[in-house]
Structures are given as structure tokens and as C-alpha cells.
C-alpha positions in Angstrom: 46.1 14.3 17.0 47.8 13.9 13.6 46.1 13.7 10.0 45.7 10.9 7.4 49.7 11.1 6.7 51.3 11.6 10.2 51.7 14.6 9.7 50.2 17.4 13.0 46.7 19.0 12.7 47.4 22.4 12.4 50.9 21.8 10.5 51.2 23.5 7.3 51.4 20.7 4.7 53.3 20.8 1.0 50.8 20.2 -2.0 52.5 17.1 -2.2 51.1 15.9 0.8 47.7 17.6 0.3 47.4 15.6 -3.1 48.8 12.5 -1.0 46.0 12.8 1.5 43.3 13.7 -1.2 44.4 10.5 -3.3 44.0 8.4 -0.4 40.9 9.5 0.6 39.3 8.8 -3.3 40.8 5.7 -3.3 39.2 4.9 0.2 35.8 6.2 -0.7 36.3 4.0 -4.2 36.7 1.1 -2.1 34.0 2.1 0.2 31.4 2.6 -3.1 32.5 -0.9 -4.8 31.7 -2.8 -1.5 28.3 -1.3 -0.9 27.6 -2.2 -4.6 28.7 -5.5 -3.8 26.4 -5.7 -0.2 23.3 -4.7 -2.3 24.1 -6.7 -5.3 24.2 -9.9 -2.7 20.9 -8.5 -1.7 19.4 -8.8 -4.7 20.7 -12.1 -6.2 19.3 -13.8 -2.4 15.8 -12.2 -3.3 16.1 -13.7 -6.6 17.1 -17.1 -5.2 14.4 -16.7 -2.6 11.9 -16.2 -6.1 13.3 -19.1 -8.0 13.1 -21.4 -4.5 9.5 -20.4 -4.4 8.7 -21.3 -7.6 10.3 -24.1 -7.9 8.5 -25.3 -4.4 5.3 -24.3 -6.4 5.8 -26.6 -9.1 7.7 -29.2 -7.0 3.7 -29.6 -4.4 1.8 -29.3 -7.6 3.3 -32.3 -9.3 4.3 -34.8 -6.8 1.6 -34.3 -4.2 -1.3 -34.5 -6.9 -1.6 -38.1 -7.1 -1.3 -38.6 -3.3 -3.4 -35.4 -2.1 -6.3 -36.4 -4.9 -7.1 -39.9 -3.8 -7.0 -38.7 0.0 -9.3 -35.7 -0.7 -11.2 -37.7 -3.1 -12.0 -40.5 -1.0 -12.2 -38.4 1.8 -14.8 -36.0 0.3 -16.8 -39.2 -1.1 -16.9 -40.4 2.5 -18.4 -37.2 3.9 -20.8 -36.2 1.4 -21.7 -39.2 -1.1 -21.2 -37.8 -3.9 -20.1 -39.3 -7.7 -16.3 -40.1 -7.3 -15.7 -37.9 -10.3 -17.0 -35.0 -9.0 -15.1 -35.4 -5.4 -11.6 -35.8 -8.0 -11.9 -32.9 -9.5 -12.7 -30.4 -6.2 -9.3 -32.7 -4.8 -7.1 -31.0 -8.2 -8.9 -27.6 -7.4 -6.9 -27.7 -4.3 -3.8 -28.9 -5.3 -4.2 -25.8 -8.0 -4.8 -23.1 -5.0 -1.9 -24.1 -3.1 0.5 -24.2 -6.0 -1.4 -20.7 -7.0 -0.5 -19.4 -3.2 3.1 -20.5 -3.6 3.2 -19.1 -7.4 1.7 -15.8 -5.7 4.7 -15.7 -3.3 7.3 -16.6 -5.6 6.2 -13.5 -7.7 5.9 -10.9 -4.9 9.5 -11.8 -4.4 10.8 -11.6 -7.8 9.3 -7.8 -8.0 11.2 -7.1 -4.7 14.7 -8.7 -6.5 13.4 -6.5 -9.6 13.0 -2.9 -8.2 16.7 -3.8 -6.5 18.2 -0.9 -8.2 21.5 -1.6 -5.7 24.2 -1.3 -8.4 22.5 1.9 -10.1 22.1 4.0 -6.7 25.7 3.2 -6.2 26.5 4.6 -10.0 24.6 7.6 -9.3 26.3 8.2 -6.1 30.1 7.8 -7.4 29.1 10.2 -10.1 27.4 12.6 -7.6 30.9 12.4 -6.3 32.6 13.0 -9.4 30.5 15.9 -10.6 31.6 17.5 -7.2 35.0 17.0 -7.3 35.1 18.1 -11.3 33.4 21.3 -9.7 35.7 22.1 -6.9 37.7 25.2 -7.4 40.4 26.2 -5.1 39.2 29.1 -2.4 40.7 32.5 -3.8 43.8 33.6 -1.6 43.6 36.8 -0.2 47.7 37.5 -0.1 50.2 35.5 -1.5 51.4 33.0 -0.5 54.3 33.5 1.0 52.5 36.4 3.0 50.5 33.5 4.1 53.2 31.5 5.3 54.9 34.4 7.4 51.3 35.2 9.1 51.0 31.3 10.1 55.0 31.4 11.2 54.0 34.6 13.8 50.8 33.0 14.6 52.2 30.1 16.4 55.5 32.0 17.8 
């Protein structure tokens, strides 16, 4: 077993390569932040999409199906009630107007989803979670000096 540098588990490292190993590791977890702002971002920009497709849909059934949908219901309202042809027009556009209402509905249940995305800010917070840790971190208080140190590891692992 080795660590990040090659170096044995156990081994005593320089501060060199303890700053080595600590710099590679930030610049790893950097990466690591910037592509899970990038995964949630995508997440949000396809809820938009989804939003602006539904929308669009809503406005696209409301305008070119009106003519077509009104004389069918029309007609076909007249035909099973008898009533004034005026009457059975305007209950055909009262339909048309609920469906493009249902799509509107959808369209805007998806835009508050794409809106309380808060992807790239929970990402912020986290890297300065991190920051404000690292900022904090003290080295641990030796005990002997350093060179004591060395000479108890050196017996140790005669």
C-alpha cells in the first residue's frame, strides 16, 4: 500500500511531500466541486427546457387546433343536443381554453422546480464550508521536538 505520491504508508514524509499530497488533494476536490456544479446546473437548464417546451406546447394546441377542434365540437354538440350553433361555438373554445390552461398548469409547476434549483449556490456554500475549515486548521501541538520525534519513529521500526 503506498500514498497519493508513491511514497509507503507508514514512511515518514518531508513537508515537501506533505504539501505535494495536500495540494493535490485541493486541486482534486476543486475539480470534484466544479463538476457537481456543472451536473446540477445541467439539471436545472433541462427543467427549464422542459418549462419553456410545455409552454410553448400550450400555446402551440391553443392556436392551431382552435379552428379545427371548434367546428368538430361545435357541430358535434349541435348534433347531440339541438341547440343554437352560437351557443355550441362557444362551449367548443371553452375547451380548447381548459386544455391549453392544463398544459399552462404543467409548464409552471415545472418552471418552479428549474427555479428553487439552487445547484450552483449549494456547491458555493460547500467549497467555502471547505475553505473556512482549511483557514481554521492549525497544526497538532508536538509533544518533543522534532528530531526526538524522528529518533522514536527510527527505534520503532528497528
Amino acid at each position: 500500500m503506498s500514498a497519493p505520491d508513491g511514497s509507503p504508508v507508514g514512511a515518514e514524509r518531508s513537508i515537501g511531500q506533505l504539501f505535494a499530497s495536500a495540494t493535490t488533494e485541493m486541486s482534486a476536490l476543486v475539480h470534484d466541486e466544479i463538476a457537481l456544479a456543472k451536473a446540477q446546473l445541467k439539471q436545472d437548464v433541462k427543467r427549464g427546457a422542459v418549462s419553456g417546451g410545455a409552454f410553448s406546447a400550450a400555446g402551440a394546441v391553443l392556436i392551431f387546433s382552435l379552428p379545427m377542434l371548434n367546428f368538430a365540437l361545435a357541430y358535434g354538440i349541435r348534433t347531440w343536443s339541438h341547440w343554437n350553433l352560437a351557443i355550441c361555438f362557444v362551449l367548443s373554445f371553452a375547451a380548447n381554453v381548459l386544455v391549453a390552461g392544463g398544459l399552462a398548469l404543467i409548464g409552471l409547476v415545472f418552471a418552479k422546480k428549474a427555479k428553487k434549483g439552487k445547484g450552483p449556490q449549494k456547491v458555493a456554500a460547500s467549497v467555502k464550508e471547505t475553505a473556512g475549515v482549511l483557514q481554521n486548521a492549525k497544526p497538532h501541538p508536538r509533544t518533543a521536538p522534532v528530531s526526538d520525534a524522528v529518533e522514536v519513529v527510527a527505534r520503532s521500526t528497528s
